[in-house]
NUVEX-510612 format. One record per residue (C-alpha): residue number from 1; x, y, z; residue in three letters. Coordinates in Angstrom, 3 decimals. Layout:
N
<marro NUM,<X,Y,Z>,"Ala">
...
//
This chain:
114
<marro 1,<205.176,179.181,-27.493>,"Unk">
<marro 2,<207.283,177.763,-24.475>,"Unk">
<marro 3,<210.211,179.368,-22.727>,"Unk">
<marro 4,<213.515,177.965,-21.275>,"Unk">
<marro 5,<215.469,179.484,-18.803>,"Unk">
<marro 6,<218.846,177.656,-18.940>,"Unk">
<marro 7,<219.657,177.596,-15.045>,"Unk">
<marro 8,<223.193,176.441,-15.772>,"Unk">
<marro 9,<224.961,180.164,-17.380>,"Unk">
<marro 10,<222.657,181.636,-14.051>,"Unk">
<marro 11,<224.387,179.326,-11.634>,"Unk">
<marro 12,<227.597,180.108,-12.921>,"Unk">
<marro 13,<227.568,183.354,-11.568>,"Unk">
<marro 14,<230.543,185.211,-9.360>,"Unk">
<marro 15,<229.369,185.535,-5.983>,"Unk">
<marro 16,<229.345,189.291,-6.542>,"Unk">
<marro 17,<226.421,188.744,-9.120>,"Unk">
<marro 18,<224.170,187.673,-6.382>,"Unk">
<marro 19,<221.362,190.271,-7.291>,"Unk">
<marro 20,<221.303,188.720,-11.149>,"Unk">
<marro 21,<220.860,185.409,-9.717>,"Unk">
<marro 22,<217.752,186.583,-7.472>,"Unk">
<marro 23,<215.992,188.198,-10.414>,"Unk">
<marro 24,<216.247,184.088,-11.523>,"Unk">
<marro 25,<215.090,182.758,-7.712>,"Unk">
<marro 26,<212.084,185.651,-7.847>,"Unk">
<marro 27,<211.031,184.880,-10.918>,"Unk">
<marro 28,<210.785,181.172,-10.082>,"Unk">
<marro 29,<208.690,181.386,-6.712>,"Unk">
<marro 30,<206.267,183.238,-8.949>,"Unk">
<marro 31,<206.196,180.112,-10.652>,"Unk">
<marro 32,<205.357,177.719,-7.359>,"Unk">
<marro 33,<202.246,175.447,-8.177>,"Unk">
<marro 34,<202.495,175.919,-11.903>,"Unk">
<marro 35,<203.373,172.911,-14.235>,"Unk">
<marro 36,<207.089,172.888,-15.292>,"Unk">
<marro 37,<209.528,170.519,-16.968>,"Unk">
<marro 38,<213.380,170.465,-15.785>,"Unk">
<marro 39,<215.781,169.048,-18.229>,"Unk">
<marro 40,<218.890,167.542,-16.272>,"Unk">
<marro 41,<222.146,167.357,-17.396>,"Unk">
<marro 42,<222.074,163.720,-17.931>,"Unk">
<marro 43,<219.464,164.524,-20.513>,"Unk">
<marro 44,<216.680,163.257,-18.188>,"Unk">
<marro 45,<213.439,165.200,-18.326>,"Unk">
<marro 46,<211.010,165.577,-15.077>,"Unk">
<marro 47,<207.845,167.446,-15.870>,"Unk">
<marro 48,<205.949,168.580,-12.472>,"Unk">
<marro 49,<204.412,170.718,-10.310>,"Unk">
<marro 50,<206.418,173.185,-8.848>,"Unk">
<marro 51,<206.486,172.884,-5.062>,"Unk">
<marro 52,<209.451,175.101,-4.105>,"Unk">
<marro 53,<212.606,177.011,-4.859>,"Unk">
<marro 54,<215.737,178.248,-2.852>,"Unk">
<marro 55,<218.174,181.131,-3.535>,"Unk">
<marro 56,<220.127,177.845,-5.270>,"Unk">
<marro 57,<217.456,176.964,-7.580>,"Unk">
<marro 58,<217.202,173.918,-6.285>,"Unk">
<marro 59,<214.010,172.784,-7.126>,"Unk">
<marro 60,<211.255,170.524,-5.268>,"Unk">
<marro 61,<208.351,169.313,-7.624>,"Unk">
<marro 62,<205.265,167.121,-6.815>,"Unk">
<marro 63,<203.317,164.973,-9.056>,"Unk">
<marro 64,<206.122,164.159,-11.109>,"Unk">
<marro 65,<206.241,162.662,-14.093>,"Unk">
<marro 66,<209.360,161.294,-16.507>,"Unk">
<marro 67,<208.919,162.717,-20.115>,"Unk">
<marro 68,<210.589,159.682,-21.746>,"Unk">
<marro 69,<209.166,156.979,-19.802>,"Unk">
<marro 70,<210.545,154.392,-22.287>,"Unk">
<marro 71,<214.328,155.349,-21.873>,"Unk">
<marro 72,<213.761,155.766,-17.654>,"Unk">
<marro 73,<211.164,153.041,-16.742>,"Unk">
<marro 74,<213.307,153.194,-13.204>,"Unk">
<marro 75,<211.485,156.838,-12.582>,"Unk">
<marro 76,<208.166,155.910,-13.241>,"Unk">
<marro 77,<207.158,155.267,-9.692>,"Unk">
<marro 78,<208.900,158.886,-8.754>,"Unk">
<marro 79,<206.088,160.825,-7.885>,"Unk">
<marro 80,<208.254,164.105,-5.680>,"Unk">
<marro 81,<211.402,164.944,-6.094>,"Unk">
<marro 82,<214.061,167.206,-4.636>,"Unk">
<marro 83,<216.660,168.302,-7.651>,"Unk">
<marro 84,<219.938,170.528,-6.748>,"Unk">
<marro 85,<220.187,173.116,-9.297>,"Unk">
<marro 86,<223.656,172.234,-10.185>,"Unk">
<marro 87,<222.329,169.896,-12.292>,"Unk">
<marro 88,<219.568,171.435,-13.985>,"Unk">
<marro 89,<220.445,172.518,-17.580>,"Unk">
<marro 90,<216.793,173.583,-18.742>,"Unk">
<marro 91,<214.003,174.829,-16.991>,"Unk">
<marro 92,<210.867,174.870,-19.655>,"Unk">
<marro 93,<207.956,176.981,-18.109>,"Unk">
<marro 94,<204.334,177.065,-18.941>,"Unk">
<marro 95,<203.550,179.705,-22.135>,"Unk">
<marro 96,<201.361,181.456,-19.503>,"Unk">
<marro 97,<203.864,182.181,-16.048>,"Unk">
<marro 98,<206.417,183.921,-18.781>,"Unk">
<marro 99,<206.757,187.844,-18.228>,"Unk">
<marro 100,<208.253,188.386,-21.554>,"Unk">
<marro 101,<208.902,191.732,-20.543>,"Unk">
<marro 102,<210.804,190.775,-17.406>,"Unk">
<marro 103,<213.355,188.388,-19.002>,"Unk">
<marro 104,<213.779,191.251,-21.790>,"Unk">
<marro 105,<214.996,193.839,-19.540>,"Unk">
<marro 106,<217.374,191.399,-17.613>,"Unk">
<marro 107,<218.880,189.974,-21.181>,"Unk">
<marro 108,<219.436,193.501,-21.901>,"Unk">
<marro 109,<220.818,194.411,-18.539>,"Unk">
<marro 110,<223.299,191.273,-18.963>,"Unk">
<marro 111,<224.625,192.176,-22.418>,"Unk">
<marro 112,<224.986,195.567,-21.180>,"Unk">
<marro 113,<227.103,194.493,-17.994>,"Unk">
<marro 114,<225.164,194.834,-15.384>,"Unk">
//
């Protein structure tokens, strides 16, 4: 099974929900030199390593790769990139890096209100 995380509700947050978006920026540097594949909101798809995250979730990958080569033949030669989390929509993470348990407890947390 695969997991998204859909960054955009996270970075959407009040400033005063700054320890909800951390659980997010943790759980991601946990996640640095694993394969990953960021949906934009332009509907363009960059699958990569994961090279680094900031308290912003902007995202650096390496090795990059365009999922639908056909529709972005411009991207092919892209092989790092630096994406500012404002415009990620998805982040799809490897079956393996997912702590179900984690993302339970802070789903629950949210609908609860904090």
């Amino acid at each position: 099974s695969i997991c998204f995380v859909q960054v955009w509700s996270i970075l959407q947050l009040r400033s005063t929900d700054k320890a909800r978006k951390m659980l997010f920026f943790s759980y991601f540097k946990d996640l640095v030199g694993r394969e990953v594949t960021v949906e934009l909101k332009n509907d363009l798809a960059i699958r990569g390593t994961l090279h680094s995250v900031d308290q912003y979730l902007n995202i650096k990958l390496e090795n990059t790769r365009v999922v639908d080569q056909d529709k972005y033949p411009h991207m092919l030669s892209v092989r790092n990139c630096f994406i500012r989390g404002s415009v990620v929509r998805y982040v799809q993470l490897p079956p393996e890096g997912v702590d179900i348990e984690l993302l339970h407890d802070a789903t629950r947390r949210e609908a609860r209100g904090g």
